[in-house]
C-alpha positions as CSV (number, residue, x, y, z in Angstrom):
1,X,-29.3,20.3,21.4
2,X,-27.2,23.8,21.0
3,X,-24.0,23.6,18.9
4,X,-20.8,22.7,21.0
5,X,-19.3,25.4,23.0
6,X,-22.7,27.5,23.6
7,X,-23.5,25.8,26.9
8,X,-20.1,26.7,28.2
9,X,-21.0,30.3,27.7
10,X,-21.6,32.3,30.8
11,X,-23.8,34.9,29.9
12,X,-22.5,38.2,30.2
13,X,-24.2,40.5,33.2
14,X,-24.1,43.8,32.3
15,X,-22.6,46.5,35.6
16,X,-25.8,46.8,38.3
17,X,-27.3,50.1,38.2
18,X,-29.7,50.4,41.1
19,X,-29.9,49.3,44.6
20,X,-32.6,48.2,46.5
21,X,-34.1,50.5,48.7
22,X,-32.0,53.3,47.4
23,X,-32.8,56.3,45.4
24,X,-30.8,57.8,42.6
25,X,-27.9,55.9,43.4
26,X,-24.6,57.0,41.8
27,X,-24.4,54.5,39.3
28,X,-20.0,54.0,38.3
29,X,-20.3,50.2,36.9
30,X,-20.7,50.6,33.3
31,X,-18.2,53.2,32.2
32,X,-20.7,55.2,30.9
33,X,-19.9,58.9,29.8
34,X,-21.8,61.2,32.9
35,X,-21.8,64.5,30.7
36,X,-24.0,62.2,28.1
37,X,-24.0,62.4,24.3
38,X,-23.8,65.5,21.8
39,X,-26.5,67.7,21.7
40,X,-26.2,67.5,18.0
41,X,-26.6,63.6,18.7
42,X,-29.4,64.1,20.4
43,X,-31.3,66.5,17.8
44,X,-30.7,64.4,15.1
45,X,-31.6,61.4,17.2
46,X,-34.8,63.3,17.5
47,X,-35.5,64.2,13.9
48,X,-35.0,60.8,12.7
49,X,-38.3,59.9,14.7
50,X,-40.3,61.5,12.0
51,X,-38.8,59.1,10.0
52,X,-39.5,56.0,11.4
53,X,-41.7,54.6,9.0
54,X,-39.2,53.9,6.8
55,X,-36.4,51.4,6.5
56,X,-32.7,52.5,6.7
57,X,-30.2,52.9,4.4
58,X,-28.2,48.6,4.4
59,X,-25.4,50.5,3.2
60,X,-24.5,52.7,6.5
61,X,-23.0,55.5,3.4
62,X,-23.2,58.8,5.0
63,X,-22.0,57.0,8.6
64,X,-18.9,55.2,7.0
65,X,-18.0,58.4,5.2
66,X,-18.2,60.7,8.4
67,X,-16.5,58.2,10.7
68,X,-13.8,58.2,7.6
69,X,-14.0,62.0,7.4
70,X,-13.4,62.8,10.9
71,X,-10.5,59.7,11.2
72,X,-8.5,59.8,7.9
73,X,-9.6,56.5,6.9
74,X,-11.1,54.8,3.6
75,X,-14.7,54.5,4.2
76,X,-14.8,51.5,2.1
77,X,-12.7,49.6,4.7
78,X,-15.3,50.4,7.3
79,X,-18.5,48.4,8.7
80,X,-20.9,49.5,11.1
81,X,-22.9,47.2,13.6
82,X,-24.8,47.1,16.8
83,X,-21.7,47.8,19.1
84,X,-18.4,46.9,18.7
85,X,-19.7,43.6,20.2
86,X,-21.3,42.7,17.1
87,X,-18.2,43.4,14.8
88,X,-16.9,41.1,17.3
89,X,-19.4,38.2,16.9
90,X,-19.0,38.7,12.9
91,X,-15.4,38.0,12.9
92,X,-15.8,34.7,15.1
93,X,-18.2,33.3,12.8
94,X,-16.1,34.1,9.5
95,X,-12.5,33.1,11.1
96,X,-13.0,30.5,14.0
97,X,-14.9,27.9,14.1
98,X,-14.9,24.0,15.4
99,X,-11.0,22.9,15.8
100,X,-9.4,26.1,15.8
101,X,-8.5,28.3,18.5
102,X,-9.0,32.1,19.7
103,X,-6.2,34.0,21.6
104,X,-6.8,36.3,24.2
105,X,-5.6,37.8,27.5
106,X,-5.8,36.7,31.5
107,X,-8.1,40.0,32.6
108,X,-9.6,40.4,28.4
109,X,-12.6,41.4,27.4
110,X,-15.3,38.7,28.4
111,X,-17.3,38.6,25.4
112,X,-14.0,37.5,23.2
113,X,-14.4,34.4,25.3
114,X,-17.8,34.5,24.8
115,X,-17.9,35.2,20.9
116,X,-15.1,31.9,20.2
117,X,-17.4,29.6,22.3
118,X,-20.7,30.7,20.2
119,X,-18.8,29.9,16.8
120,X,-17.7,26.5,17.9
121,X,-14.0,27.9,18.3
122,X,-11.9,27.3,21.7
123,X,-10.9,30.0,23.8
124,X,-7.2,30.0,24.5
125,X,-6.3,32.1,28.0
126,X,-2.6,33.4,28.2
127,X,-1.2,35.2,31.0
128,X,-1.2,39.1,31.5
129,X,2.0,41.0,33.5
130,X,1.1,42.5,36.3
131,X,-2.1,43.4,34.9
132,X,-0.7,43.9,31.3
133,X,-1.0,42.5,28.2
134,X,2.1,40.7,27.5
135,X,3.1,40.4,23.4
136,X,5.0,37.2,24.3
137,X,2.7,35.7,26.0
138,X,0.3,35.8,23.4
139,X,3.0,34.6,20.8
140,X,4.0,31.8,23.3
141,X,0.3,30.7,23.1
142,X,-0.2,30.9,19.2
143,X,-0.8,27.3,17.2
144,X,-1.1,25.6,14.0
145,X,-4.9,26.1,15.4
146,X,-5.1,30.1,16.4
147,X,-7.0,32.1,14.0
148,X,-7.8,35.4,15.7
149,X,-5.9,37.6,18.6
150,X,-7.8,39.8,20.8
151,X,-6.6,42.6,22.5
152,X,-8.3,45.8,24.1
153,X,-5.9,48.6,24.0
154,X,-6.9,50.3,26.2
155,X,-8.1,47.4,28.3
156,X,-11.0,47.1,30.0
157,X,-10.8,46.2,33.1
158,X,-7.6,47.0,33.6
159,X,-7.3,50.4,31.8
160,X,-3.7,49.5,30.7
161,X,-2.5,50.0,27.3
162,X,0.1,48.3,25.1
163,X,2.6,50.7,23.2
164,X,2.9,51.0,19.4
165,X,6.3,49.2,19.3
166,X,5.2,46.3,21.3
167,X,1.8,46.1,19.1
168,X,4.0,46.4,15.4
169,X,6.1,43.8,17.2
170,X,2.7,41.6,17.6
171,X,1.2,41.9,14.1
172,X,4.9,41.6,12.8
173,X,5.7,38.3,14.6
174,X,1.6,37.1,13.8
175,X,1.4,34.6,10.7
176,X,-0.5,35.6,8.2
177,X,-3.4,33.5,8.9
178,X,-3.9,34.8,12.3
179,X,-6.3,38.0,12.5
180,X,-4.9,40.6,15.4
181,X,-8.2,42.5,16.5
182,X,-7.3,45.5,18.2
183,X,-10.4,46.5,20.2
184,X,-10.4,49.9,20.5
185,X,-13.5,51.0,22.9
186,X,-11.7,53.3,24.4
187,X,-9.1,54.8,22.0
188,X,-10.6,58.5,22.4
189,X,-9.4,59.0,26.0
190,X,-6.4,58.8,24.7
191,X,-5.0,62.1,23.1
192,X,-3.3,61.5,19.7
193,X,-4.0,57.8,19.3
194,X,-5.2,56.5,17.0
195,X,-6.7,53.1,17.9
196,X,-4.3,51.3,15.7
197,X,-5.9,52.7,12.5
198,X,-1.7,52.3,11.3
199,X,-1.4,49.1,11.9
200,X,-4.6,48.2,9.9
201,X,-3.0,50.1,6.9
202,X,0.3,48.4,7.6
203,X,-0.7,44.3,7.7
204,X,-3.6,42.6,6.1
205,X,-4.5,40.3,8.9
206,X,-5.4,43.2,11.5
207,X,-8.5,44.4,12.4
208,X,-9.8,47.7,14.7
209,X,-13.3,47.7,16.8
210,X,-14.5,51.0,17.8
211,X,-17.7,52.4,19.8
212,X,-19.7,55.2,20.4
213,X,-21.1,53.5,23.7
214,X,-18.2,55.4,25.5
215,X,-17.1,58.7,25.0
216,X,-20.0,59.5,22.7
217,X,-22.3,58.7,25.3
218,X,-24.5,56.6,23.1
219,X,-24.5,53.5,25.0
220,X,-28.0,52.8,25.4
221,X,-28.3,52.7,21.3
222,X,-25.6,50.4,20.5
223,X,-23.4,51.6,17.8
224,X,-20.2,50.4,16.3
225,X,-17.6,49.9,13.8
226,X,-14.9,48.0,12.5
227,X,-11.8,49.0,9.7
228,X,-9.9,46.5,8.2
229,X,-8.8,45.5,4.5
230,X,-10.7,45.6,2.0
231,X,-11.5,41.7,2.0
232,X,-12.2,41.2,5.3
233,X,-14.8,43.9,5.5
234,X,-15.8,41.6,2.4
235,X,-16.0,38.6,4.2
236,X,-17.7,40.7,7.4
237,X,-20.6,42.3,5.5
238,X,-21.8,38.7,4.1
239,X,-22.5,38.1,7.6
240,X,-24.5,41.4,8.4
241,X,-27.9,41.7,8.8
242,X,-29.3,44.4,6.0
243,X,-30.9,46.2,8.4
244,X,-28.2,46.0,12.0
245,X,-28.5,49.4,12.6
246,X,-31.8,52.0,12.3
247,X,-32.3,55.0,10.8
248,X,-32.3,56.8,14.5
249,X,-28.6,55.2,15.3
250,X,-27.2,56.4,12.0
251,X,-28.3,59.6,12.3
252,X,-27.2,60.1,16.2
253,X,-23.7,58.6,15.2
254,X,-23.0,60.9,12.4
255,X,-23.9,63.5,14.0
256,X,-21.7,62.5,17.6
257,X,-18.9,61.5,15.5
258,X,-18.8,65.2,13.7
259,X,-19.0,67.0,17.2
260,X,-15.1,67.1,17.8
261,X,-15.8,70.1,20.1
262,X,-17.8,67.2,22.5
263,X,-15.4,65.0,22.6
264,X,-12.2,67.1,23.0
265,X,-14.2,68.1,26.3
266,X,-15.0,64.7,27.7
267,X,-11.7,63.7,27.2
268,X,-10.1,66.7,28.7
269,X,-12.3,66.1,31.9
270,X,-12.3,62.3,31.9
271,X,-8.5,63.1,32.2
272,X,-8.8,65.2,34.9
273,X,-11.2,64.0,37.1
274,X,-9.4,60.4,36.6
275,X,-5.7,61.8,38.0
276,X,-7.7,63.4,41.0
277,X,-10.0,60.3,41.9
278,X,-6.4,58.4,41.5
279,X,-4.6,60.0,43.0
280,X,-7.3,60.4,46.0
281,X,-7.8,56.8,46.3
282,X,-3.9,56.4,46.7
283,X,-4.0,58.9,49.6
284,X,-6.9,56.8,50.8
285,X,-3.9,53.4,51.0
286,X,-6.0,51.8,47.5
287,X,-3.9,52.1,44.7
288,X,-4.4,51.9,40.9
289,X,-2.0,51.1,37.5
290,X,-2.3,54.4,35.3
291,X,-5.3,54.3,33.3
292,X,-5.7,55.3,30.0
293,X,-9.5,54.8,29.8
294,X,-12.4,56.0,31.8
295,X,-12.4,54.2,34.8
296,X,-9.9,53.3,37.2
297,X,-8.8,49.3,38.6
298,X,-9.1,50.2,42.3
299,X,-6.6,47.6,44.1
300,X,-7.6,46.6,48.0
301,X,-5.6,44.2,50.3
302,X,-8.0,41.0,49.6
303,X,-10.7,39.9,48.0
304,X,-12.4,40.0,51.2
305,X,-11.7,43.9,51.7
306,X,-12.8,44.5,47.8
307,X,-16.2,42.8,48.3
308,X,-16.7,44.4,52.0
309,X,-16.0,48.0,50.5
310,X,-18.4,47.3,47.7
311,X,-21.2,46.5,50.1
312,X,-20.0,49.6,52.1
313,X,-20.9,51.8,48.7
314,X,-24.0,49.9,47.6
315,X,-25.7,51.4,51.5
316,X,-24.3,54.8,50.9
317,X,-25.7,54.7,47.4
318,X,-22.4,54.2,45.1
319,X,-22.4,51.7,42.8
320,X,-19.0,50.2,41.4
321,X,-17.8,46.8,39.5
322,X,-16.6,44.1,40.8
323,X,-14.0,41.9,38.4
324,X,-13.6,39.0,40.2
325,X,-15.3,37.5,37.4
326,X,-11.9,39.1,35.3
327,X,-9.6,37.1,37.9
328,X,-9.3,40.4,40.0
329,X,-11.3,39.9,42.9
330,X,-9.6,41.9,45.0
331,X,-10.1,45.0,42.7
332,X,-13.2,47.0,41.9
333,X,-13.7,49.2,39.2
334,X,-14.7,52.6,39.2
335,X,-16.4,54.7,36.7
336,X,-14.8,58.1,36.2
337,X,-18.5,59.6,36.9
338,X,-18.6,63.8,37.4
339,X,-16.5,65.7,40.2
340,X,-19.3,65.5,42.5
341,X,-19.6,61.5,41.8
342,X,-16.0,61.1,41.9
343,X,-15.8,63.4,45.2
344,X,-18.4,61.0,47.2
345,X,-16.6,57.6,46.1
346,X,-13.6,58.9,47.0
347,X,-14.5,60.3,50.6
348,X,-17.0,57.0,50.6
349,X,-13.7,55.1,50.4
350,X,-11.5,56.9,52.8
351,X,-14.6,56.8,55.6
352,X,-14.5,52.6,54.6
353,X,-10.3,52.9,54.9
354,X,-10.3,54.5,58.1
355,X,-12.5,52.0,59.4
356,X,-10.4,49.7,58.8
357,X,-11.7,48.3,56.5
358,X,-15.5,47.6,57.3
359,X,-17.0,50.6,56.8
360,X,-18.4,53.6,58.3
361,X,-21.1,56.2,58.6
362,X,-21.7,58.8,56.3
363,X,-21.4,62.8,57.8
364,X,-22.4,64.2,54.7
């Protein structure tokens, strides 16, 4: 028999990316970046295949010290995994475990959920606020029992975000034995923050996850990291594997994470392209909270009308999210894809909106 809590897990299903019967379908479910990685990701990426022969570095050096270059931060305070999923997994099994309890939100993060059931810990659901995280909720829901807090800020699905006074208030109010995890996936999009890199230096007990699966573009290696205090990235690198990450992810990450000209541009055009597909869904009678990530929460009139406009894109070869699965069924999520993806969900959309609400046929 598994250990308790693993058969309660729902395995997590990744956002569809093709449809049957349909070629190159525009694929907006996984909030992937649709200008791609760095070019200098992608030549160092290639390089390190003439290395492959050889085992990588267990200590992750030259990454730590980039990422810690490029962010102001101690790269001794910094550990590297496979995704921010697995910084995630790491500090379940060191901090929760049978009896104790994990925090997090009403639309979190799935694999939170996921993560406290595989170490034996119980999840603990408290309520969001019209789709945002709510600090007093999350105190209201603290025990003798709660070990770790987790919040995505940005979140994903919802793409709202928490503001530094109310997140100070949080680690502030915490006790000391409670680990705040600040999942930061998709920090970059926004300009001038810094993922709560502050609060880390400020309180002992909080942790920041970061990725390069979104705005680097490197999804499809699985690269991530995590800064915290000294001790706990300790504690976290007794549970690594020597060898989590290869010599051809190191390499790409160094090199995406030292290409600030990449990212200023994906981020300047995220940003654009996300007010216009906003702002053209609203026009279209669907509206949306303000995102500060790379994707919009696309709100219809029922569940019904969410899952009927989803089918509608799927034949016309657009392919969103559904969250239902988040407690939003009757929201979709959209990718913020290029203008010319983000021009034919839109108008997709409006043809399903003016047809009231079942659909229509394409003139394009």
């Amino acid at each position: 028999m598994p250990q308790p809590g693993i058969m309660e897990i729902k395995p997590y299903v990744g956002g569809a990316s093709s449809v049957e019967g349909v070629a190159n379908a525009i694929k907006l479910s996984s909030n992937e970046n649709p200008w791609g990685p760095s070019e200098m990701a992608v030549e160092a990426f290639q390089r390190a295949a003439h290395t492959l022969h050889r085992y990588p570095e267990t200590d992750h050096a030259s990454l730590r010290a980039a990422i810690g270059e490029v962010h102001g931060l101690d790269p001794d305070r910094i550990i590297c995994g496979v995704g921010s999923d697995e910084i995630i997994t790491f500090l379940c099994q060191a901090y929760a475990g049978p009896g104790d309890e994990v925090i997090h939100t009403e639309h979190g993060f799935s694999m939170y959920r996921i993560s406290a059931l595989a170490a034996g810990a119980t999840p603990v659901e408290v309520p969001e606020h019209d789709r945002h995280v709510d600090v007093d909720a999350i105190l209201a829901g603290v025990t003798e029992r709660t070990r770790l807090v987790f919040i995505a800020n940005p979140a994903n699905p919802t793409g709202t975000m928490v503001g530094k006074k109310e997140l100070a208030r949080l680690a502030s109010a915490l006790p000391g034995n409670v680990v705040l995890v600040l999942d930061g996936a998709y920090a970059e999009f926004v300009e001038g923050f810094d993922g709560g890199a502050s609060l880390v230096n400020r309180f002992a007990n909080v942790v920041m996850t970061r990725t390069f699966s979104k705005i680097y573009g490197l999804g499809g290696l699985r690269i991530g990291w995590g800064y915290a205090s000294r001790d706990i990235i300790d504690v976290l690198n007794r549970l690594r594997g020597p060898f989590n990450l290869s010599t051809a992810q190191l390499a790409a990450a160094e090199a995406a994470v030292r290409d600030r000209a990449h990212v200023e541009r994906c981020r300047s055009e995220n940003a654009r392209l996300r007010a216009w597909l906003a702002g053209a869904l609203a026009d279209h009678g669907v509206p949306s909270d303000t995102s500060s990530a790379n994707f919009v929460l696309a709100r219809f009139g029922s569940p019904d009308e969410a899952e009927a406009c989803d089918e509608f894109l799927k034949s016309e070869g657009v392919i969103v999210r559904r969250v239902a699965g988040y407690k939003l069924p009757d929201c979709l999520r959209i990718t913020v894809g290029d203008e010319a993806s983000c021009r034919r969900v839109a108008h997709l959309i409006g043809q399903f909106k003016d047809a009231g609400g079942e659909g229509g046929q394409g003139d394009d």
